[in-house]
C-alpha positions as CSV (number, residue, x, y, z in Angstrom):
1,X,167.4,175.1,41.5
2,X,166.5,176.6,44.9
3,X,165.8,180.4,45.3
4,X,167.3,183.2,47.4
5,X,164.8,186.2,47.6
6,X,165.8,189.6,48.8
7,X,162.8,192.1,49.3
8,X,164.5,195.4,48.5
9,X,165.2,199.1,47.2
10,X,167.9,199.8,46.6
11,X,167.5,203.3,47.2
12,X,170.5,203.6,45.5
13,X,172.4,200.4,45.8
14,X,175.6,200.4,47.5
15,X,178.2,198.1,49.6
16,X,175.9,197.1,51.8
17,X,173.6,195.5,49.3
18,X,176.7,193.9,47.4
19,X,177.9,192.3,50.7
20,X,174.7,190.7,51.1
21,X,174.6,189.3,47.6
22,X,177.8,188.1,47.9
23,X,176.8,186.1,51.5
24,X,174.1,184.4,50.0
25,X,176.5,183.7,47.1
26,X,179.1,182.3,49.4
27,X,176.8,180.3,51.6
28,X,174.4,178.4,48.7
29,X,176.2,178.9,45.6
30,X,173.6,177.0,43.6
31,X,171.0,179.1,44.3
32,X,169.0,181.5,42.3
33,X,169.1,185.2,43.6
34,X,165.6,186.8,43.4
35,X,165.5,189.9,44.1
36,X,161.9,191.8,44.5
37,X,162.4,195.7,44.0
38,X,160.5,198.6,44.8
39,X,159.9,200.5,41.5
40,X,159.5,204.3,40.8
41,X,158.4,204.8,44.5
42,X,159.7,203.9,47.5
43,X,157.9,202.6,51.1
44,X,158.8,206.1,52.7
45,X,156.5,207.8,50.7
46,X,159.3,209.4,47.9
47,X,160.3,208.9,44.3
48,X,163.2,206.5,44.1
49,X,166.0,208.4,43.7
50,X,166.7,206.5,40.3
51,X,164.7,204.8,38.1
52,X,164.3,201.0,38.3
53,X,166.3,200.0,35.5
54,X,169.1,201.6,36.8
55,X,168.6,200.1,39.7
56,X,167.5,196.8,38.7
57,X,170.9,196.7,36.5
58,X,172.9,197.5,39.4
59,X,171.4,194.1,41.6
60,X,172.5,191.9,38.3
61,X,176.1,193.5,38.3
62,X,176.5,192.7,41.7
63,X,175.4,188.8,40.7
64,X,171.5,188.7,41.2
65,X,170.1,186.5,38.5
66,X,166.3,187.8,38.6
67,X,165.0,191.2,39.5
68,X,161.0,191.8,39.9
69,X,159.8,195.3,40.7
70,X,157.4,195.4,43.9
71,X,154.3,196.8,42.8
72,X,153.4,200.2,44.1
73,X,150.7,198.9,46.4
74,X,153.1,196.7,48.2
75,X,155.8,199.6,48.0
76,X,153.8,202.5,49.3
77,X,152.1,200.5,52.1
78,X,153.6,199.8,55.7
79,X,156.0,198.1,57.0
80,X,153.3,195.1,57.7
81,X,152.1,195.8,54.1
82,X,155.4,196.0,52.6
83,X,156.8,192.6,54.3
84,X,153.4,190.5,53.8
85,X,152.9,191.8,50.2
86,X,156.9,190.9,49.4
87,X,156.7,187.5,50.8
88,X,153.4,186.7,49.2
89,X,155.1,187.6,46.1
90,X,158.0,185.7,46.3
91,X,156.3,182.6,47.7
92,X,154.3,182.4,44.6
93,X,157.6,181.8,42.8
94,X,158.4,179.3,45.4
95,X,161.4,180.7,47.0
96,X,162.7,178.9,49.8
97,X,164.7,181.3,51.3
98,X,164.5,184.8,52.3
99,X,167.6,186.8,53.1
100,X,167.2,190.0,54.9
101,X,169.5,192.8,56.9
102,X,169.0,192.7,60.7
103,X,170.3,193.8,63.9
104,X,170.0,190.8,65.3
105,X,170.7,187.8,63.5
106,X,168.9,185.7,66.2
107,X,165.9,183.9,64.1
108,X,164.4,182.6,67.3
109,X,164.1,186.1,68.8
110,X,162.7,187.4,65.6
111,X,160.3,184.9,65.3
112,X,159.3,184.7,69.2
113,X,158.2,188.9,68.0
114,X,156.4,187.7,64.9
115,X,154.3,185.3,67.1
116,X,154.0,187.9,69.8
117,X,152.4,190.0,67.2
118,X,149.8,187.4,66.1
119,X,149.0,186.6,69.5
120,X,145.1,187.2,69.7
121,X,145.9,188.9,72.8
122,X,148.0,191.3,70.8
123,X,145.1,193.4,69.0
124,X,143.7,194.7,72.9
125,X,147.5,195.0,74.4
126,X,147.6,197.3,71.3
127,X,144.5,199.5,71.9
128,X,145.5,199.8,75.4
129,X,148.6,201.7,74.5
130,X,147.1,203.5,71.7
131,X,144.6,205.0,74.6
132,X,147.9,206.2,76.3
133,X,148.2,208.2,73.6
134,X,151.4,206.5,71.8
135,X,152.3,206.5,68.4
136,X,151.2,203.9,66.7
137,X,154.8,202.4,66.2
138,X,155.5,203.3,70.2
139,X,152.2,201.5,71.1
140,X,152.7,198.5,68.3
141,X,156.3,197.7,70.4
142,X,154.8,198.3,73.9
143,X,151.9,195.6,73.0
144,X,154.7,192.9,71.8
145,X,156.6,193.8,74.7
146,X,153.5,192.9,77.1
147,X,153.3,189.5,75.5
148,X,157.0,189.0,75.8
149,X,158.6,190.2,72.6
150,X,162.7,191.6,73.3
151,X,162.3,195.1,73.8
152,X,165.5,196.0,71.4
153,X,163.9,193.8,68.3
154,X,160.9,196.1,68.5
155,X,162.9,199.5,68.2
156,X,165.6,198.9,65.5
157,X,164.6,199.5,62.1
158,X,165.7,196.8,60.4
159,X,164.9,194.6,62.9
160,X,161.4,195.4,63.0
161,X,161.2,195.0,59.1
162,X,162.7,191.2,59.8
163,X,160.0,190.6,62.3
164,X,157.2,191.4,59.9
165,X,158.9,189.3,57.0
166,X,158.8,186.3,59.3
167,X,154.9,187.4,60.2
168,X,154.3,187.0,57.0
169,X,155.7,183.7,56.1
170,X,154.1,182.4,59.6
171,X,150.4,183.8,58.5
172,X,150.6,182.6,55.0
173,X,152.1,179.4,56.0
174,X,154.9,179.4,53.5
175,X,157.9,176.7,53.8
176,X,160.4,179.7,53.5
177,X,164.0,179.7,55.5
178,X,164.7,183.2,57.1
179,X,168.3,184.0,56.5
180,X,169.1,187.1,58.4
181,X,172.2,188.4,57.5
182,X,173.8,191.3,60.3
183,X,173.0,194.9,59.3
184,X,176.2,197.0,59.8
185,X,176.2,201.1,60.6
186,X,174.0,202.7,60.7
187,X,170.7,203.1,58.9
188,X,169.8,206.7,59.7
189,X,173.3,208.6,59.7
190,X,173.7,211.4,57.3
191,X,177.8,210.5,57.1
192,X,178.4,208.3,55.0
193,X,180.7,205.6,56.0
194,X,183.1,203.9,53.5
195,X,182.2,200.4,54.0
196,X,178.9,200.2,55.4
197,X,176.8,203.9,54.4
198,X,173.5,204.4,54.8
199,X,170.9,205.1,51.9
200,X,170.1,208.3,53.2
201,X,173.8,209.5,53.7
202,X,174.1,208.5,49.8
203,X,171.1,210.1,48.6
204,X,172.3,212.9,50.1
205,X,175.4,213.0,48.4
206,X,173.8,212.5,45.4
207,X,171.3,215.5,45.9
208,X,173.8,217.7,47.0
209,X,176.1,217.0,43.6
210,X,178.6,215.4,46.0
211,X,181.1,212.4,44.9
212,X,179.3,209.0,45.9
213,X,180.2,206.3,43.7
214,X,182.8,205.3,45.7
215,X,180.5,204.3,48.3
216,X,179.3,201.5,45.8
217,X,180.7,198.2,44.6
218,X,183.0,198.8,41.8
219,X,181.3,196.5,39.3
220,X,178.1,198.2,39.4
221,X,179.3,201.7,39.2
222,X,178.7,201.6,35.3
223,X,174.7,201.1,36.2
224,X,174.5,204.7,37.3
225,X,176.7,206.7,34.4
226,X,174.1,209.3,33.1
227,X,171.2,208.7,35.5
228,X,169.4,211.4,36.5
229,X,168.1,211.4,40.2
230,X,164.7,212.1,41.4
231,X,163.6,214.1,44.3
232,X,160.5,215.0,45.9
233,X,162.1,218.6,45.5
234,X,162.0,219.0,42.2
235,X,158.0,218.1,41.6
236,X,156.8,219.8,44.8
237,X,154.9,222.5,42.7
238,X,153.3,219.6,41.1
239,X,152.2,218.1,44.0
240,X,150.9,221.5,45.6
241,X,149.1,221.3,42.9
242,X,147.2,218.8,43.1
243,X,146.8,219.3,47.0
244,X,145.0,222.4,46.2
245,X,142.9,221.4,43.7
246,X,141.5,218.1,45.3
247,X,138.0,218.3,46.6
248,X,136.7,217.0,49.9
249,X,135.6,213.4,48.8
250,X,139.4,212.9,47.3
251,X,141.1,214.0,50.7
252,X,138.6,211.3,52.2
253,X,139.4,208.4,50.2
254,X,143.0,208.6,49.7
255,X,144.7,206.3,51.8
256,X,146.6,206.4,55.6
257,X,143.5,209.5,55.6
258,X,142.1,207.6,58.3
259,X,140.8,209.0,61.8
260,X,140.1,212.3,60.2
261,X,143.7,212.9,59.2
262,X,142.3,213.6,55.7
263,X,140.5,216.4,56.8
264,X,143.8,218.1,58.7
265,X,145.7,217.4,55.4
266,X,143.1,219.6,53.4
267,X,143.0,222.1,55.4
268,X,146.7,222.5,56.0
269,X,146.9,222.3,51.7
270,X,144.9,225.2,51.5
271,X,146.6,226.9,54.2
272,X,150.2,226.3,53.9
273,X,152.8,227.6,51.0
274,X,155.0,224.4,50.8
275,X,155.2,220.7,51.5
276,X,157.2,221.1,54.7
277,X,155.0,223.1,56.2
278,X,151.9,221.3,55.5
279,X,153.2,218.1,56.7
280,X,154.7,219.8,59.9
281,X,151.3,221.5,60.7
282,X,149.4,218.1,60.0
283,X,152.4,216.0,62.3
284,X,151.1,214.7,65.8
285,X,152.2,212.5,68.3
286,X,150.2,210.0,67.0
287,X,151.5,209.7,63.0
288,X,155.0,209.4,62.4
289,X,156.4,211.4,59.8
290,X,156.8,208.2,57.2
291,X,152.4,207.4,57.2
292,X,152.2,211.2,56.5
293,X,154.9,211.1,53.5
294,X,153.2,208.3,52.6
295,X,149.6,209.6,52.1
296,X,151.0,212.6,50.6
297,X,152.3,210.9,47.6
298,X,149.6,209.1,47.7
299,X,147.2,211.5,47.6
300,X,149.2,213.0,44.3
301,X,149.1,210.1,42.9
302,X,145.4,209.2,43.0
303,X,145.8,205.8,45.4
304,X,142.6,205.9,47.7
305,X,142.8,203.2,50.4
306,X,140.3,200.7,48.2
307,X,143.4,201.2,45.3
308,X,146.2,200.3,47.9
309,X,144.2,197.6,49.2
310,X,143.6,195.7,45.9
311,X,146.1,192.8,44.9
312,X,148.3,193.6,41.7
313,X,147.4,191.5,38.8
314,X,150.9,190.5,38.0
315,X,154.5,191.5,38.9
316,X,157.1,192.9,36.6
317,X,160.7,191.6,35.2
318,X,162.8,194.1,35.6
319,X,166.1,191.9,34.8
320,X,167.7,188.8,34.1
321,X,170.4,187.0,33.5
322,X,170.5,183.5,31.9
323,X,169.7,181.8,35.2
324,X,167.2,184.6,35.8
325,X,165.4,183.0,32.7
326,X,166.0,179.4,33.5
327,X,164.1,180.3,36.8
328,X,161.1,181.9,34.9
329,X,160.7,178.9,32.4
330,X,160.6,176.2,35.8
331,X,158.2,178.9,37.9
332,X,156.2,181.2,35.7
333,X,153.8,178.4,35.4
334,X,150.7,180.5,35.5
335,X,152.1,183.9,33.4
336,X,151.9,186.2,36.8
337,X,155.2,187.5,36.3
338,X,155.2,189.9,32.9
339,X,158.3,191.3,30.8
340,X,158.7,195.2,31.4
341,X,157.8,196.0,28.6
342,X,154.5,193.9,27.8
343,X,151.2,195.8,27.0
344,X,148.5,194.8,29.8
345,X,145.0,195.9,30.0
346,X,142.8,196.7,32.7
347,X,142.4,199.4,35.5
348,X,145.9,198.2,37.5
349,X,147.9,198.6,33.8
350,X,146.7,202.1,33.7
351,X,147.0,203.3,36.8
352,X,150.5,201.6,36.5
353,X,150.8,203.7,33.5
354,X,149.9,206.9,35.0
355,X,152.1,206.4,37.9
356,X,155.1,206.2,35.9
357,X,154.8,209.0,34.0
358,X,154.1,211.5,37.1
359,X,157.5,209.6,38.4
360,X,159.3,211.9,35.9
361,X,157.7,215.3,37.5
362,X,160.4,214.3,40.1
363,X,163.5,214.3,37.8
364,X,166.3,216.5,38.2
365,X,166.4,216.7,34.4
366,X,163.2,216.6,31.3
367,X,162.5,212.8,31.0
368,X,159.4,211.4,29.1
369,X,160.6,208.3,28.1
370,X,159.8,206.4,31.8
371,X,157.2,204.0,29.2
372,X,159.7,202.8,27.2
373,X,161.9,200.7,28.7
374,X,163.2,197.3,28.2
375,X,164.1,194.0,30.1
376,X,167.6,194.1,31.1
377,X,169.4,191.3,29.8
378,X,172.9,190.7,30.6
379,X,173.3,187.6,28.4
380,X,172.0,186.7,24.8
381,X,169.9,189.4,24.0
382,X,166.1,187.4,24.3
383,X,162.9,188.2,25.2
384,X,162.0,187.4,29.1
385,X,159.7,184.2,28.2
386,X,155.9,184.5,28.1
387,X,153.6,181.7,30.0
Protein backbone atom coordinates (compact mmCIF):
# COMPACT_ATOMS: atom_id res chain seq x y z
CA UNK A 1 0.00 0.00 0.00
CA UNK A 2 1.48 3.41 -0.89
CA UNK A 3 1.28 6.40 1.52
CA UNK A 4 -0.16 9.92 1.38
CA UNK A 5 1.37 12.14 4.28
CA UNK A 6 -0.04 15.42 5.32
CA UNK A 7 2.24 17.43 7.71
CA UNK A 8 -0.36 19.32 9.77
CA UNK A 9 -2.29 21.08 12.74
CA UNK A 10 -5.14 21.21 12.60
CA UNK A 11 -5.56 24.16 14.65
CA UNK A 12 -8.86 23.27 14.68
CA UNK A 13 -9.73 21.21 11.71
CA UNK A 14 -12.16 22.55 9.42
CA UNK A 15 -13.36 22.48 5.50
CA UNK A 16 -10.30 23.21 4.30
CA UNK A 17 -8.51 20.23 5.75
CA UNK A 18 -11.53 17.89 4.78
CA UNK A 19 -11.27 19.09 1.08
CA UNK A 20 -7.76 18.06 1.06
CA UNK A 21 -8.43 14.67 2.42
CA UNK A 22 -10.93 14.11 0.19
CA UNK A 23 -8.49 15.19 -3.05
CA UNK A 24 -6.02 12.76 -2.12
CA UNK A 25 -8.85 10.29 -1.62
CA UNK A 26 -10.28 11.04 -5.06
CA UNK A 27 -6.93 11.10 -6.88
CA UNK A 28 -5.12 7.67 -5.30
CA UNK A 29 -7.88 5.82 -3.68
CA UNK A 30 -5.59 3.04 -2.62
CA UNK A 31 -3.50 4.94 -0.61
CA UNK A 32 -2.87 5.18 2.93
CA UNK A 33 -3.50 8.78 4.55
CA UNK A 34 -0.76 9.63 7.06
CA UNK A 35 -1.19 12.32 8.64
CA UNK A 36 1.77 13.84 11.04
CA UNK A 37 0.13 16.32 13.67
CA UNK A 38 1.45 18.94 15.78
CA UNK A 39 0.49 17.96 19.48
CA UNK A 40 -0.26 20.18 22.51
CA UNK A 41 1.70 23.07 20.89
CA UNK A 42 1.65 24.53 17.85
CA UNK A 43 4.67 26.04 15.35
CA UNK A 44 3.45 29.76 16.26
CA UNK A 45 4.52 29.52 19.52
CA UNK A 46 0.73 28.74 21.31
CA UNK A 47 -1.10 25.96 22.95
CA UNK A 48 -3.34 24.14 20.41
CA UNK A 49 -6.48 25.31 20.75
CA UNK A 50 -7.62 21.59 21.55
CA UNK A 51 -6.01 18.77 22.59
CA UNK A 52 -4.66 16.24 20.11
CA UNK A 53 -7.05 13.55 20.53
CA UNK A 54 -9.64 15.73 19.66
CA UNK A 55 -7.88 16.65 16.93
CA UNK A 56 -6.41 13.53 15.87
CA UNK A 57 -10.16 12.10 15.90
CA UNK A 58 -11.35 14.70 13.78
CA UNK A 59 -8.45 13.81 10.74
CA UNK A 60 -9.92 9.93 10.99
CA UNK A 61 -13.54 11.18 10.64
CA UNK A 62 -12.78 13.04 7.72
CA UNK A 63 -11.11 9.47 6.30
CA UNK A 64 -7.31 9.64 7.46
CA UNK A 65 -6.28 6.18 8.31
CA UNK A 66 -3.11 7.01 10.57
CA UNK A 67 -2.41 10.10 12.70
CA UNK A 68 1.19 10.59 14.35
CA UNK A 69 1.70 13.62 16.61
CA UNK A 70 4.83 15.94 15.55
CA UNK A 71 7.02 16.02 18.33
CA UNK A 72 7.31 19.37 20.08
CA UNK A 73 10.86 19.93 18.80
CA UNK A 74 9.71 19.70 15.25
CA UNK A 75 6.43 21.71 16.20
CA UNK A 76 7.91 24.65 17.99
CA UNK A 77 10.82 25.11 15.54
CA UNK A 78 10.73 27.20 12.23
CA UNK A 79 9.32 26.93 9.35
CA UNK A 80 12.79 25.19 7.93
CA UNK A 81 12.66 23.14 11.20
CA UNK A 82 9.06 22.35 11.03
CA UNK A 83 9.14 21.19 7.17
CA UNK A 84 12.63 19.17 7.43
CA UNK A 85 11.76 17.59 10.82
CA UNK A 86 8.03 16.52 9.13
CA UNK A 87 9.49 15.04 6.17
CA UNK A 88 12.27 13.29 7.98
CA UNK A 89 9.59 11.79 9.89
CA UNK A 90 7.39 10.68 7.37
CA UNK A 91 10.19 9.42 5.11
CA UNK A 92 11.14 6.98 7.80
CA UNK A 93 7.73 5.48 7.28
CA UNK A 94 8.38 5.45 3.65
CA UNK A 95 5.77 7.66 2.39
CA UNK A 96 5.85 8.40 -1.16
CA UNK A 97 3.82 11.28 -1.35
CA UNK A 98 3.38 14.44 0.39
CA UNK A 99 0.27 16.51 -0.04
CA UNK A 100 0.37 20.03 1.06
CA UNK A 101 -1.79 23.48 0.63
CA UNK A 102 -0.21 26.07 -1.64
CA UNK A 103 -0.73 29.12 -3.60
CA UNK A 104 0.74 27.90 -6.30
CA UNK A 105 0.25 24.57 -7.32
CA UNK A 106 3.30 24.89 -9.83
CA UNK A 107 5.82 22.06 -8.41
CA UNK A 108 8.49 23.31 -10.78
CA UNK A 109 8.37 26.83 -9.33
CA UNK A 110 8.39 25.55 -5.88
CA UNK A 111 11.10 23.46 -6.40
CA UNK A 112 13.27 25.99 -8.60
CA UNK A 113 12.88 28.12 -4.69
CA UNK A 114 13.88 25.04 -2.80
CA UNK A 115 17.06 24.84 -4.95
CA UNK A 116 17.53 28.55 -4.89
CA UNK A 117 17.65 28.19 -1.20
CA UNK A 118 20.40 25.51 -1.20
CA UNK A 119 22.33 27.23 -3.63
CA UNK A 120 25.88 27.70 -1.90
CA UNK A 121 25.65 31.12 -3.02
CA UNK A 122 22.50 31.49 -1.01
CA UNK A 123 24.09 31.66 2.61
CA UNK A 124 26.23 35.31 1.51
CA UNK A 125 23.05 36.65 -0.69
CA UNK A 126 21.50 36.09 2.70
CA UNK A 127 23.99 37.97 5.01
CA UNK A 128 23.99 40.74 2.53
CA UNK A 129 20.41 41.54 3.17
CA UNK A 130 20.53 40.83 6.73
CA UNK A 131 23.29 43.83 6.74
CA UNK A 132 20.43 45.93 5.18
CA UNK A 133 18.90 45.51 8.18
CA UNK A 134 15.84 43.16 6.95
CA UNK A 135 14.00 40.83 8.79
CA UNK A 136 15.18 37.76 8.64
CA UNK A 137 12.08 36.41 6.54
CA UNK A 138 12.37 39.85 4.34
CA UNK A 139 16.15 39.13 3.83
CA UNK A 140 15.61 35.00 3.49
CA UNK A 141 13.07 36.02 0.18
CA UNK A 142 15.34 38.87 -1.07
CA UNK A 143 18.48 36.23 -1.15
CA UNK A 144 16.23 33.52 -3.19
CA UNK A 145 15.15 36.26 -5.29
CA UNK A 146 18.88 37.17 -6.17
CA UNK A 147 19.49 33.64 -7.34
CA UNK A 148 16.29 33.61 -9.23
CA UNK A 149 13.57 32.33 -6.99
CA UNK A 150 9.64 33.85 -8.16
CA UNK A 151 9.23 36.70 -6.03
CA UNK A 152 5.38 35.76 -5.15
CA UNK A 153 6.47 31.98 -3.92
CA UNK A 154 8.70 33.69 -1.34
CA UNK A 155 5.91 35.93 0.26
CA UNK A 156 2.79 33.74 0.58
CA UNK A 157 2.55 31.73 3.52
CA UNK A 158 1.70 28.67 2.40
CA UNK A 159 3.76 28.82 -0.31
CA UNK A 160 6.81 29.37 1.60
CA UNK A 161 5.89 26.37 3.91
CA UNK A 162 5.68 24.22 0.36
CA UNK A 163 9.06 25.43 -0.60
CA UNK A 164 10.75 24.24 2.57
CA UNK A 165 8.85 20.77 2.42
CA UNK A 166 10.40 20.18 -1.03
CA UNK A 167 13.94 21.50 0.64
CA UNK A 168 13.65 18.98 2.69
CA UNK A 169 12.93 16.00 0.65
CA UNK A 170 15.79 17.49 -1.90
CA UNK A 171 18.54 17.59 1.21
CA UNK A 172 17.60 14.30 2.62
CA UNK A 173 17.30 12.77 -0.72
CA UNK A 174 14.01 11.08 -0.22
CA UNK A 175 11.98 9.47 -3.30
CA UNK A 176 8.81 11.47 -2.12
CA UNK A 177 6.08 12.99 -4.85
CA UNK A 178 5.08 16.67 -3.86
CA UNK A 179 1.35 16.89 -4.34
CA UNK A 180 0.44 20.45 -3.86
CA UNK A 181 -3.07 20.85 -3.63
CA UNK A 182 -4.35 24.95 -4.20
CA UNK A 183 -4.89 26.82 -0.87
CA UNK A 184 -8.15 28.73 -1.11
CA UNK A 185 -8.97 32.22 1.03
CA UNK A 186 -7.30 33.41 2.91
CA UNK A 187 -4.96 32.28 5.57
CA UNK A 188 -4.75 35.37 7.79
CA UNK A 189 -8.51 36.90 7.65
CA UNK A 190 -10.28 37.13 10.90
CA UNK A 191 -13.83 36.55 8.89
CA UNK A 192 -14.45 33.55 8.59
CA UNK A 193 -15.60 32.34 5.28
CA UNK A 194 -18.15 29.50 4.84
CA UNK A 195 -16.32 27.33 2.58
CA UNK A 196 -12.79 28.01 2.86
CA UNK A 197 -12.15 29.89 6.73
CA UNK A 198 -9.05 30.47 8.05
CA UNK A 199 -7.75 28.79 11.40
CA UNK A 200 -7.34 32.01 12.93
CA UNK A 201 -10.98 33.33 11.95
CA UNK A 202 -12.14 29.86 13.72
CA UNK A 203 -10.11 30.09 16.75
CA UNK A 204 -11.52 33.20 17.06
CA UNK A 205 -14.86 32.19 17.06
CA UNK A 206 -14.11 29.63 19.32
CA UNK A 207 -12.43 32.11 21.92
CA UNK A 208 -15.03 34.49 21.64
CA UNK A 209 -17.97 31.71 22.54
CA UNK A 210 -19.17 32.29 18.94
CA UNK A 211 -21.04 29.52 16.73
CA UNK A 212 -18.20 27.69 14.63
CA UNK A 213 -19.01 24.24 13.90
CA UNK A 214 -20.50 24.94 10.94
CA UNK A 215 -17.46 26.01 9.50
CA UNK A 216 -16.35 22.30 9.73
CA UNK A 217 -17.13 19.08 7.88
CA UNK A 218 -20.23 17.68 9.15
CA UNK A 219 -18.83 14.23 9.95
CA UNK A 220 -16.29 15.33 12.23
CA UNK A 221 -18.30 17.76 14.13
CA UNK A 222 -18.93 14.99 16.86
CA UNK A 223 -14.83 15.15 17.56
CA UNK A 224 -15.28 18.49 19.24
CA UNK A 225 -18.63 17.88 21.56
CA UNK A 226 -17.35 18.79 25.17
CA UNK A 227 -13.76 19.95 24.27
CA UNK A 228 -12.48 22.57 26.11
CA UNK A 229 -10.17 25.09 24.21
CA UNK A 230 -6.87 26.31 25.23
CA UNK A 231 -5.46 29.69 25.06
CA UNK A 232 -2.42 31.33 25.80
CA UNK A 233 -4.91 33.77 27.77
CA UNK A 234 -5.92 31.68 30.20
CA UNK A 235 -2.09 30.52 31.56
CA UNK A 236 -0.53 33.94 31.16
CA UNK A 237 -0.05 34.36 35.01
CA UNK A 238 1.65 31.13 34.74
CA UNK A 239 3.92 32.07 32.27
CA UNK A 240 4.75 35.51 33.95
CA UNK A 241 5.60 33.49 36.30
CA UNK A 242 8.08 31.71 35.27
CA UNK A 243 9.49 34.86 33.21
CA UNK A 244 10.08 36.43 36.44
CA UNK A 245 11.57 33.90 38.23
CA UNK A 246 14.15 32.61 35.60
CA UNK A 247 17.74 33.57 36.28
CA UNK A 248 20.19 34.87 33.77
CA UNK A 249 21.83 31.50 32.60
CA UNK A 250 18.00 30.21 31.74
CA UNK A 251 17.20 33.46 29.52
CA UNK A 252 20.61 32.54 27.83
CA UNK A 253 19.96 29.06 26.85
CA UNK A 254 16.41 28.97 25.95
CA UNK A 255 16.10 28.81 22.37
CA UNK A 256 15.46 31.65 19.28
CA UNK A 257 17.55 33.78 22.51
CA UNK A 258 20.13 34.23 20.10
CA UNK A 259 21.98 37.66 19.17
CA UNK A 260 21.29 38.85 22.71
CA UNK A 261 17.57 38.65 22.28
CA UNK A 262 17.59 36.65 25.57
CA UNK A 263 18.93 39.42 27.37
CA UNK A 264 16.04 42.02 26.01
CA UNK A 265 13.48 39.31 27.00
CA UNK A 266 14.73 39.42 30.74
CA UNK A 267 14.79 42.61 31.08
CA UNK A 268 11.44 43.42 29.46
CA UNK A 269 10.00 40.25 32.02
CA UNK A 270 11.04 42.11 34.87
CA UNK A 271 9.88 45.29 33.56
CA UNK A 272 6.59 44.82 31.96
CA UNK A 273 3.08 43.73 33.70
CA UNK A 274 1.77 41.37 30.92
CA UNK A 275 2.68 39.27 27.94
CA UNK A 276 1.70 41.83 25.31
CA UNK A 277 3.65 44.22 26.51
CA UNK A 278 6.75 42.40 26.98
CA UNK A 279 6.79 40.92 23.65
CA UNK A 280 5.93 44.44 22.11
CA UNK A 281 8.79 46.13 24.00
CA UNK A 282 11.20 43.17 22.92
CA UNK A 283 9.68 43.27 18.93
CA UNK A 284 12.22 44.79 16.34
CA UNK A 285 12.49 45.05 12.81
CA UNK A 286 14.65 42.28 12.78
CA UNK A 287 12.28 39.33 14.72
CA UNK A 288 8.96 38.72 13.51
CA UNK A 289 6.42 38.40 16.01
CA UNK A 290 6.06 34.32 15.50
CA UNK A 291 10.29 33.61 16.65
CA UNK A 292 9.36 35.84 19.62
CA UNK A 293 5.99 33.78 20.46
CA UNK A 294 8.07 31.07 19.86
CA UNK A 295 10.86 31.50 22.46
CA UNK A 296 8.40 32.72 24.90
CA UNK A 297 6.67 29.43 25.17
CA UNK A 298 9.70 28.10 25.05
CA UNK A 299 11.28 29.67 27.56
CA UNK A 300 8.00 28.49 29.92
CA UNK A 301 8.46 25.49 29.03
CA UNK A 302 12.09 24.71 29.76
CA UNK A 303 13.35 24.06 25.81
CA UNK A 304 16.88 25.59 25.64
CA UNK A 305 18.20 25.56 22.00
CA UNK A 306 20.47 22.24 22.82
CA UNK A 307 16.64 20.59 23.80
CA UNK A 308 15.08 21.83 20.46
CA UNK A 309 17.97 20.80 18.61
CA UNK A 310 18.01 17.09 19.78
CA UNK A 311 16.18 14.45 17.58
CA UNK A 312 13.01 12.82 19.29
CA UNK A 313 13.48 9.24 20.14
CA UNK A 314 10.26 8.08 18.72
CA UNK A 315 6.96 9.51 17.39
CA UNK A 316 3.50 9.02 18.74
CA UNK A 317 0.15 7.20 17.40
CA UNK A 318 -2.33 9.28 17.94
CA UNK A 319 -5.08 7.30 15.82
CA UNK A 320 -5.95 4.61 13.57
CA UNK A 321 -8.09 3.00 11.75
CA UNK A 322 -7.83 -0.58 10.51
CA UNK A 323 -5.71 0.46 7.54
CA UNK A 324 -3.88 2.82 9.89
CA UNK A 325 -2.71 -0.56 11.57
CA UNK A 326 -2.12 -2.56 8.51
CA UNK A 327 0.34 0.33 7.69
CA UNK A 328 2.09 0.02 11.09
CA UNK A 329 2.49 -3.78 10.95
CA UNK A 330 4.33 -3.37 6.99
CA UNK A 331 6.42 -0.04 8.30
CA UNK A 332 7.03 -0.01 12.06
CA UNK A 333 9.86 -2.33 11.33
CA UNK A 334 12.18 -0.82 13.90
CA UNK A 335 9.49 0.19 16.84
CA UNK A 336 10.07 4.19 16.21
CA UNK A 337 6.53 4.88 16.16
CA UNK A 338 4.96 4.21 19.91
CA UNK A 339 1.10 3.83 20.94
CA UNK A 340 -0.02 7.05 22.98
CA UNK A 341 -0.24 5.62 25.73
CA UNK A 342 3.06 3.51 26.18
CA UNK A 343 5.36 4.20 29.17
CA UNK A 344 8.99 5.29 27.77
CA UNK A 345 11.96 6.14 29.72
CA UNK A 346 14.61 8.61 29.30
CA UNK A 347 15.12 12.42 29.43
CA UNK A 348 12.76 13.07 25.94
CA UNK A 349 9.74 10.84 27.86
CA UNK A 350 9.97 13.17 30.70
CA UNK A 351 10.30 16.29 29.33
CA UNK A 352 7.38 14.96 27.05
CA UNK A 353 5.69 14.41 30.23
CA UNK A 354 6.15 17.61 31.71
CA UNK A 355 5.15 19.41 28.68
CA UNK A 356 1.81 17.95 28.61
CA UNK A 357 0.84 18.62 31.85
CA UNK A 358 1.82 22.56 31.70
CA UNK A 359 -0.46 22.21 28.32
CA UNK A 360 -3.51 22.16 30.81
CA UNK A 361 -2.37 25.67 32.57
CA UNK A 362 -3.85 26.81 29.15
CA UNK A 363 -7.35 25.32 29.42
CA UNK A 364 -10.37 27.25 29.58
CA UNK A 365 -11.66 24.79 32.12
CA UNK A 366 -9.61 22.44 35.34
CA UNK A 367 -8.05 19.49 33.26
CA UNK A 368 -5.49 17.07 34.78
CA UNK A 369 -6.06 14.22 32.98
CA UNK A 370 -3.82 15.33 29.64
CA UNK A 371 -1.50 11.79 30.75
CA UNK A 372 -4.13 9.63 30.33
CA UNK A 373 -5.22 9.20 27.06
CA UNK A 374 -5.70 6.41 24.71
CA UNK A 375 -5.15 5.47 20.96
CA UNK A 376 -8.05 6.32 18.98
CA UNK A 377 -9.43 3.45 17.39
CA UNK A 378 -12.22 3.73 15.03
CA UNK A 379 -12.48 -0.05 14.29
CA UNK A 380 -12.09 -3.18 16.59
CA UNK A 381 -11.11 -1.94 19.74
CA UNK A 382 -7.02 -3.27 19.66
CA UNK A 383 -4.04 -2.12 20.82
CA UNK A 384 -1.77 -0.07 18.14
CA UNK A 385 0.84 -3.01 17.47
CA UNK A 386 4.28 -2.95 19.27
CA UNK A 387 7.59 -3.66 17.07
Amino acid sequence: MALTGIICEYNPFHRGHGRQISCIRAAFPDDGIVCLMSGHYVQRGQPAIFPPMVRAKAALLAGADLVLELPVNVSLSSAEGFARGGVEILGRLGTERLCFGAETEDVGKLTHAAQCLLSPRFSEELRQALDLGLSFPAARSRAAQALGADAEVLSRPNDILATEYLKAILELQLPMTPYPIRRQGDYHDLKADRENPSATALRRRILMQQPWLSYVPEEVQTAFLGAVPHDLRYGERAVLGKLRTMEEEEFEAIAYGGEGLWRKLMHESRRQNTLEEILTAVKSKRYTRTRLDRMVMCAFLGLTAEKLAEPAPYVRILAMNSRGRAILRQRNTGGYFVNLGKHMEGNYARQEEKLIRLYGLFAGEVELDALRHKVVLMDKPIAAPEA
